[in-house]
C-alpha positions as CSV (number, residue, x, y, z in Angstrom):
1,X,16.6,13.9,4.6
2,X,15.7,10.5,6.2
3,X,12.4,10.6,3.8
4,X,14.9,11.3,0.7
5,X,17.0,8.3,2.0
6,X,14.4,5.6,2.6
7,X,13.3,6.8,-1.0
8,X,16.8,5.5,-2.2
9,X,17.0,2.8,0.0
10,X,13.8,1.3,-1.9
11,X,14.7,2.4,-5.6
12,X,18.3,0.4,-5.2
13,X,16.4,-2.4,-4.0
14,X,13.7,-2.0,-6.8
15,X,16.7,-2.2,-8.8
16,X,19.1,-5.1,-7.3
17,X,15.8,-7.3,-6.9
18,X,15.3,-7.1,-10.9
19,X,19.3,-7.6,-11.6
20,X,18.6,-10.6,-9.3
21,X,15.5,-11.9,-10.6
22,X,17.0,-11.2,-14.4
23,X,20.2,-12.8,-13.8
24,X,17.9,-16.3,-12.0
25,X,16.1,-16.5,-15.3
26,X,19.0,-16.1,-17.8
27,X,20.9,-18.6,-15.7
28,X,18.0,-21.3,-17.0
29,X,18.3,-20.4,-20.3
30,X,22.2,-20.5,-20.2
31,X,21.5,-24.2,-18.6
32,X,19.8,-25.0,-21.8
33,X,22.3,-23.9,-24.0
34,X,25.0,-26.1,-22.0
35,X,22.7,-29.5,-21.5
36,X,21.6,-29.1,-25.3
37,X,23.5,-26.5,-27.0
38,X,20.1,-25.0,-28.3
39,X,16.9,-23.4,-26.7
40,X,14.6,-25.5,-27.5
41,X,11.1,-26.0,-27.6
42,X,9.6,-28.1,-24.3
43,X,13.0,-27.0,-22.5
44,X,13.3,-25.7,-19.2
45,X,13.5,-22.0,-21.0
46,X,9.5,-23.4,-22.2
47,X,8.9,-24.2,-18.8
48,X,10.1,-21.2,-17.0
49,X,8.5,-18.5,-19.9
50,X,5.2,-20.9,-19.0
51,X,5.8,-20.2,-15.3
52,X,6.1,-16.4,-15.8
53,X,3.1,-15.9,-17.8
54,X,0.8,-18.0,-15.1
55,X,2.3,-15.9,-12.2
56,X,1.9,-12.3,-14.2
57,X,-1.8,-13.2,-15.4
58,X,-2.4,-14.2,-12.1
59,X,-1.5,-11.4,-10.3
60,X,-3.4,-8.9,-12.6
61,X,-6.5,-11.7,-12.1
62,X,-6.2,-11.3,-8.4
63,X,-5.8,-6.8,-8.7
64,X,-9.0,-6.8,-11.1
65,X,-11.0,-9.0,-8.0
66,X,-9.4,-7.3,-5.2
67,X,-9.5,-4.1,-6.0
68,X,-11.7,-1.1,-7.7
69,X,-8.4,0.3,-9.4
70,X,-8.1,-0.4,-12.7
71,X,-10.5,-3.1,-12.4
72,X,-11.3,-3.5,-16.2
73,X,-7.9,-2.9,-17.9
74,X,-6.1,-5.5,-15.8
75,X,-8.7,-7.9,-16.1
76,X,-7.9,-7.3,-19.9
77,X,-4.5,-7.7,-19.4
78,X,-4.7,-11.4,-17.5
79,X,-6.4,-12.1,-20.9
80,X,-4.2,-11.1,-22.9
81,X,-1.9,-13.2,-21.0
82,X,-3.8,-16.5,-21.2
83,X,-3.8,-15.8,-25.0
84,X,-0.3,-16.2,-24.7
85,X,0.4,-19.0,-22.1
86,X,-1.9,-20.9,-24.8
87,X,0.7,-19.5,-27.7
88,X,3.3,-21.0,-25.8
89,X,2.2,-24.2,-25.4
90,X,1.2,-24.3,-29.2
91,X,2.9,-28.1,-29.9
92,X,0.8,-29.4,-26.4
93,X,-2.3,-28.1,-27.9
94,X,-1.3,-29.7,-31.7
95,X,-0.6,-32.9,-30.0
96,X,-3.5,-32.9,-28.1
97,X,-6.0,-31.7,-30.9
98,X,-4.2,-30.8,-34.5
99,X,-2.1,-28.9,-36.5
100,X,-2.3,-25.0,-35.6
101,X,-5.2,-25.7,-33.0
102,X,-4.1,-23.2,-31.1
103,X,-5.2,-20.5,-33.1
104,X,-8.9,-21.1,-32.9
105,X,-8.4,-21.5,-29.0
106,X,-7.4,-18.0,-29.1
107,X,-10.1,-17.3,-31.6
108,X,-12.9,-18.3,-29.5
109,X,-11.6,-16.6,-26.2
110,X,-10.8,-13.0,-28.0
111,X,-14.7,-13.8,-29.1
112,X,-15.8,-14.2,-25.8
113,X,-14.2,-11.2,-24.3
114,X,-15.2,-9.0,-27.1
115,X,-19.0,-9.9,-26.4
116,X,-18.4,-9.3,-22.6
117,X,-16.5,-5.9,-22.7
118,X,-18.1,-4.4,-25.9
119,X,-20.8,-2.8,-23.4
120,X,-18.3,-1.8,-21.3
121,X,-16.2,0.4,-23.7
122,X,-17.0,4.1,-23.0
123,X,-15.9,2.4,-19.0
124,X,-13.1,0.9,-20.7
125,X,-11.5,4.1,-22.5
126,X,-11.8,6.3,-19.5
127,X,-9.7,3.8,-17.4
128,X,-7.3,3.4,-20.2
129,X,-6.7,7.2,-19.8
130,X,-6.1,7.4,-16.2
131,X,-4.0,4.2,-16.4
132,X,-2.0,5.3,-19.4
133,X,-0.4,7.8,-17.0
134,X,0.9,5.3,-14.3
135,X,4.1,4.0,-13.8
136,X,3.0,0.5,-14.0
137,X,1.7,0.8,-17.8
138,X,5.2,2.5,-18.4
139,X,6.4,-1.3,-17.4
140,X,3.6,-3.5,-18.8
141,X,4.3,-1.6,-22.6
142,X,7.6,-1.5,-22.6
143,X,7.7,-5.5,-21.3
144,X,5.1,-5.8,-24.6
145,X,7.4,-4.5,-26.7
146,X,10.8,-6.5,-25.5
147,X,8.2,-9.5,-26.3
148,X,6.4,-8.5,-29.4
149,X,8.9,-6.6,-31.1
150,X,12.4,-6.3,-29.9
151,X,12.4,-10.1,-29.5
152,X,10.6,-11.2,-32.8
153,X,13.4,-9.0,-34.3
154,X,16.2,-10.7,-33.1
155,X,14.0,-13.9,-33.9
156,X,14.7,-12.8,-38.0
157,X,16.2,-15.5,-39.1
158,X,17.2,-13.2,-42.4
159,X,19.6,-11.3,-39.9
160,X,21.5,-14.1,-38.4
161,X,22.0,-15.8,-42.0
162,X,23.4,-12.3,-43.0
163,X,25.7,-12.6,-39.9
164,X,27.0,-15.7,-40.4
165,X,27.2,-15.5,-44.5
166,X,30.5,-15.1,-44.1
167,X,30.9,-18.7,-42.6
168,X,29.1,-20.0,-45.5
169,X,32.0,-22.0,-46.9
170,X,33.1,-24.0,-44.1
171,X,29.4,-24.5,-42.3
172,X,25.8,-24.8,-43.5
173,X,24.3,-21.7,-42.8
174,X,21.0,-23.1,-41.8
175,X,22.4,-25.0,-39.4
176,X,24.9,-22.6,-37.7
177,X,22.7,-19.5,-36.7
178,X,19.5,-21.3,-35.7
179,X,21.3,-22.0,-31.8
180,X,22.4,-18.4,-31.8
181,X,19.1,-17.3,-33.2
182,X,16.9,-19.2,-30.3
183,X,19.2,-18.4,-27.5
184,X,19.1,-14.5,-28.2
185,X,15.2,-14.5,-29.3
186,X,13.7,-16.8,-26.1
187,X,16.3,-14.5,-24.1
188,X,15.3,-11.6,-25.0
189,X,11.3,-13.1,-24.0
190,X,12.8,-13.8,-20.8
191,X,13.8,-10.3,-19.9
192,X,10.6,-9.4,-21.7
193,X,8.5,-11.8,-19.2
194,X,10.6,-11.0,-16.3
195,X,9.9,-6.5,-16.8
196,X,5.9,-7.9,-17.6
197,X,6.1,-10.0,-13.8
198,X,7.6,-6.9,-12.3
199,X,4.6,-4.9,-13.6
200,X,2.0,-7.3,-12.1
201,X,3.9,-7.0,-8.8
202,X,3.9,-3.2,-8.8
203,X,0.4,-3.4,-9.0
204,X,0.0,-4.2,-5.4
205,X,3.0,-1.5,-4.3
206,X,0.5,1.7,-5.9
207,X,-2.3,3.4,-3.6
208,X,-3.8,5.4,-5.6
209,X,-7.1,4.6,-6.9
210,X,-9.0,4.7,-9.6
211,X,-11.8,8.0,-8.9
212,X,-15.2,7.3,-8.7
């Protein structure tokens, strides 16, 4: 009984410490919306989704050197995350070098890390297995899909010009979803950044490892 309750005890705290955490990072996007009635780019929404992807790369950096479980996927997945912390800061990097620069940054390192891991594969596909069947890749896909496909939908830009068609006489159209647009689509990457940084945390809260 005790066991059963300490169980509970830690679920509701799982679960009130990702209200929390969720309800921190929406309050800075709602500050954006009332200091500049948009989300916009270089804004302190920028700057927090920046912050989020540097702490969940991180901490699957640190699992893959720390420990033996999982070693090659979550070293994978703290690339994938430096692929997009250098997506995110896509005007720095066009500023800095040129138009669309960017892309060849991610290029080069998605070259790189096929060279490196290509011997490695048969290693890689038999982790994969074992890892699809935790809980923490139930987290890390379903934070991928928030931010690759949930969000980018919201982000349709056909969808909020249907919604506000009907507005069309009195407002430019163009003009009146794009705040709405940004606000729900960098939201949405929030919450999608915010499930990914609980996945990297649970990382450290699993004992099992990977067998030998």
């Amino acid at each position: 009984m005790n066991r059963n309750l300490t169980y509970i005890s830690k679920v509701l705290l799982y679960i009130l410490s990702f209200a929390l955490f969720s309800t921190i990072a929406l309050g800075i996007v709602y500050i954006d919306t009332v200091l500049y009635h948009n989300v916009l780019e270089g804004g302190i929404t920028e700057k927090l989704q920046i912050f989020l992807i540097l702490g969940c790369g991180s901490l699957y950096l640190l699992h893959s050197l720390l420990k033996n479980e999982f070693r090659l996927c979550n070293s994978l997945v703290a690339i994938l995350f430096s692929l997009f912390f250098v997506r995110e800061l896509d005007a720095f990097f066009d500023n800095v070098f040129f138009h669309g620069s960017w892309f060849y940054i991610v290029f080069v390192i998605l070259c790189f890390t096929f060279l490196y891991y290509i011997r490695k594969r048969y290693e890689i596909v038999e982790e994969f297995v074992e890892y699809s069947k935790t809980t923490n890749f139930a987290l890390l896909a379903l934070g991928l899909v928030l931010l690759l496909v949930v969000s980018r939908f919201f982000g349709y830009k056909g969808i909020w010009k249907i919604m506000c068609s009907d507005l069309a006489t009195m407002y430019d159209v163009n003009i009146l979803y794009r705040p709405i647009k940004n606000l729900v689509e960098e939201g949405m990457e929030v919450v999608a950044y915010v499930v990914l940084l609980f996945s990297a945390v649970h990382l450290f809260f699993t004992n099992k490892e990977k067998k030998q």
